[in-house]
N, C-alpha and C positions, 0 to 999 in steps of 0.2 A: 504494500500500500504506500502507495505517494502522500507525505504530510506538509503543511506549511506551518513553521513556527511562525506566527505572529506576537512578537515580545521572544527576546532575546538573552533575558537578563537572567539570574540564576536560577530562575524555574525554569525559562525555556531551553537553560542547558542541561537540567537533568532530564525533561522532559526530552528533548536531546538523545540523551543517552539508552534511555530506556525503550525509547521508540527500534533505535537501531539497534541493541540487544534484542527487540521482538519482531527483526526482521524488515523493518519498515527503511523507506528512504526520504531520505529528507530533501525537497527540492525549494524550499527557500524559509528563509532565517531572517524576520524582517524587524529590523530596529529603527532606530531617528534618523540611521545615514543611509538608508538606501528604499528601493522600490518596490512595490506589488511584483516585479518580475516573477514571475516561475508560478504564481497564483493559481493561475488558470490550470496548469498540468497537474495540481493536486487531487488525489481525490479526497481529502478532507482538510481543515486547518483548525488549530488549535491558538488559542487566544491566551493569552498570558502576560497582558502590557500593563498600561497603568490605563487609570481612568479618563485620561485626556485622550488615549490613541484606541480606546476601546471601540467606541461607534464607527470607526473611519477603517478599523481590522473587520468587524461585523458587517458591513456596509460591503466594504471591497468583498468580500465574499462570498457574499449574495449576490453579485451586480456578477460575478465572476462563475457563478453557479457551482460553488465548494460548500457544503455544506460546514458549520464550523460549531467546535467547542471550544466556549469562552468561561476563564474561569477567574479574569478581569473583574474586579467588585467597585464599586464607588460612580459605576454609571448609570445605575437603573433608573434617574429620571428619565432614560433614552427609550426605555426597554420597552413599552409600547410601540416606538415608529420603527423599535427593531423588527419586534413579530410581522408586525404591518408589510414591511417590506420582504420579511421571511417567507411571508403567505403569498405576496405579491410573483416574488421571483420561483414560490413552488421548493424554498428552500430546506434543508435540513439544520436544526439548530438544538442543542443542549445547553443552556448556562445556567452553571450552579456557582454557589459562593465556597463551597468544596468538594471538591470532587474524592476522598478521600473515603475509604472503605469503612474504616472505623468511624468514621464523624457521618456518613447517612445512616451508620446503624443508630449511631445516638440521636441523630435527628429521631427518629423512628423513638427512639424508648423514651426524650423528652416529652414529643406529644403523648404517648401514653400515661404516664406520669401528670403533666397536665389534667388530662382528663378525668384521672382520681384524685386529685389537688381541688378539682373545682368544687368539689360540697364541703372541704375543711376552712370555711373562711379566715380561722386564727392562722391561717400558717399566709405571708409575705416571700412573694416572689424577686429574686434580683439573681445578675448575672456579673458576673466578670468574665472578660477575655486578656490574655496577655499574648502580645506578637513580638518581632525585633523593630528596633530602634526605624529602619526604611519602610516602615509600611505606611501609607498616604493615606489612606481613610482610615476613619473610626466613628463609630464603632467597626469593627468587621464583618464582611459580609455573612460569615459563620454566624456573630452575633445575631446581626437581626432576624437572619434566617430562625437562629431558636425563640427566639423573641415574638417570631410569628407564628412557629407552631405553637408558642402555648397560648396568642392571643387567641388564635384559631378554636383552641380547644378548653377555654377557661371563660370568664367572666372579665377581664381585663382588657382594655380598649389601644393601647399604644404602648411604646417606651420611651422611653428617656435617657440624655444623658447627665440631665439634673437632677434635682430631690422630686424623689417619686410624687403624687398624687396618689389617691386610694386602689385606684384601677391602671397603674402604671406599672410598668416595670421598669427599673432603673439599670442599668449596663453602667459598668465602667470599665472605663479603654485606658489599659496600661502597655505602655511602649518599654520593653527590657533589652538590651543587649541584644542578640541573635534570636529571641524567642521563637520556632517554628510557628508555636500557637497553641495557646492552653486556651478549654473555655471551658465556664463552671456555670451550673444552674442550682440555686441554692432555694431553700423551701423553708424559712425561718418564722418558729413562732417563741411564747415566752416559755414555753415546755421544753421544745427539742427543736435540732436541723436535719433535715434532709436534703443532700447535695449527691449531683451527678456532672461527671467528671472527664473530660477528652486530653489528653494528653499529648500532642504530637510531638515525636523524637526526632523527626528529620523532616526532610521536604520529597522522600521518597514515594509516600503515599500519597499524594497530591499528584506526583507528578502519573506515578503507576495508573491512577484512577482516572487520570484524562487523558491517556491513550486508550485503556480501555472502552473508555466513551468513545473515543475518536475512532476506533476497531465496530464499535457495535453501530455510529451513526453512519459511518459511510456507505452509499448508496439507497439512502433513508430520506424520503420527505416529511416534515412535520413537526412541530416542538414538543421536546422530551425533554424529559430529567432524568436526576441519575437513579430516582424508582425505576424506571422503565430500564435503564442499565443492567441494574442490579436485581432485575426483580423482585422489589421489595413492597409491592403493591398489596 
C-alpha cells in the first residue's frame, strides 16, 4: 500500500517507521518546505500536522481522491466543511483524537462508567491530562473526546477549563517534559474516589493504530472511526 505522510514531525516518523516495517511504501512526507507532490499516487494519507496545516492536509486529499486519516487535534471548528466536502468528493475519512488501542478501549469503559455514575449525584466528575512541553492545544483532543463520552452519557452539559459549574466538568491541561500523554477521569465525592486511568509509554501506539486505520480505510468511502477499526461497536 502506497501512504502519504502529511506532518512530518516525530509522529510522522514513527509513523514512518512502522508503516515500512508492515510492508507499506511511502510516496510523500509532507512538511512546511515542500509540496502535495506524490499525493495523488497514494492510496491513503495519514495526517499528523499541527492544527494550522490540518484542513489544507484534509482538503488536499479529498480534492486528490486519497482517502485520509487524521489524527491532527485542535481543528475541529473545521470538521463540518471537512465531512461536507468528504461526502462531496465520495471521500474516505477516519479522525480521531487517538488513535491508540488502549485509549478507544478506555474511551469504551469511560462511557460505561458514566453511565452508572449518572444516578450517584454525591460523586463530582473532573479530569486531568498530562502531555510534553510541544503540544499546541489544550485541553487535548483525548480530553475532550472523554469529556464527551461522559456528557453523552451522564446529566452534565459541557466542560471546562475553569472552576467547574454544577453540571460541568473541569479538565486540566498540564504540559511536562516529554509526556506521551496521561489522562485521568476521577469520580470524587466526600466518602471515597473512583479514578480510571491511561497511561501512554511511548508514541508507539499512536503511531501502530493509525496505520492500522490507514490498512482498514483504504479503498473505503464514508466517515468512520476507530469503533468501526476496531470493532468495538
Amino acid at each position: 500500500m502506497k501512504i502519504a505522510l502529511l506532518g512530518y514531525g516525530k509522529m510522522g516518523k514513527v509513523i514512518e517507521r512502522i508503516a515500512l516495517e508492515r510492508g507499506h511504501e511511502i510516496v510523500l512526507k509532507k512538511d512546511e518546505f515542500n509540496t502535495y507532490d506524490g499525493l495523488s499516487t497514494a492510496d491513503v494519507a495519514i495526517d499528523f500536522s499541527v492544527p494550522s496545516a490540518a484542513v489544507s492536509n484534509i482538503s488536499a486529499s479529498f480534492n486528490a481522491n486519497v482517502p485520509v486519516v487524521s489524527g491532527t487535534t485542535g481543528w475541529l471548528e473545521h470538521y463540518d466543511e471537512m465531512i461536507a466536502l468528504c461526502n462531496e468528493k465520495k471521500g474516505g475519512f477516519i479522525s480521531s483524537s487517538n488513535f491508540s488501542l488502549g485509549v478507544n478501549i478506555f474511551f469504551g469503559l469511560n462511557e460505561y462508567l458514566a453511565k452508572i455514575m449518572k444516578q450517584f449525584d454525591s460523586y463530582k466528575v473532573s479530569m486531568e491530562e498530562i502531555h510534553h512541553i510541544h503540544k499546541l492545544d489544550a485541553p487535548s483532543g483525548t480530553a475532550i473526546s472523554l469529556a464527551q463520552g461522559v456528557i453523552e452519557n451522564s446529566n452534565y452539559a459541557n466542560w471546562t477549563l475553569e472552576e467547574a459549574k454544577a453540571n460541568e466538568i473541569h479538565i486540566e491541561a498540564k504540559r511536562i517534559g516529554e509526556v506521551p500523554g496521561t489522562h485521568t477521569v476521577n469520580y470524587d465525592s466526600a466518602i471515597d474516589s473512583i479514578e480510571i486511568k491511561h497511561t501512554a509509554h511511548n508514541r508507539e501506539g499512536f503511531a501502530l493504530g493509525a496505520v492500522i486505520a490507514a490498512e482498514w480505510l483504504a479503498g473505503k468511502q464514508g466517515i468512520f472511526s476507530m469503533k468501526d477499526v476496531l470493532n468495538l461497536q
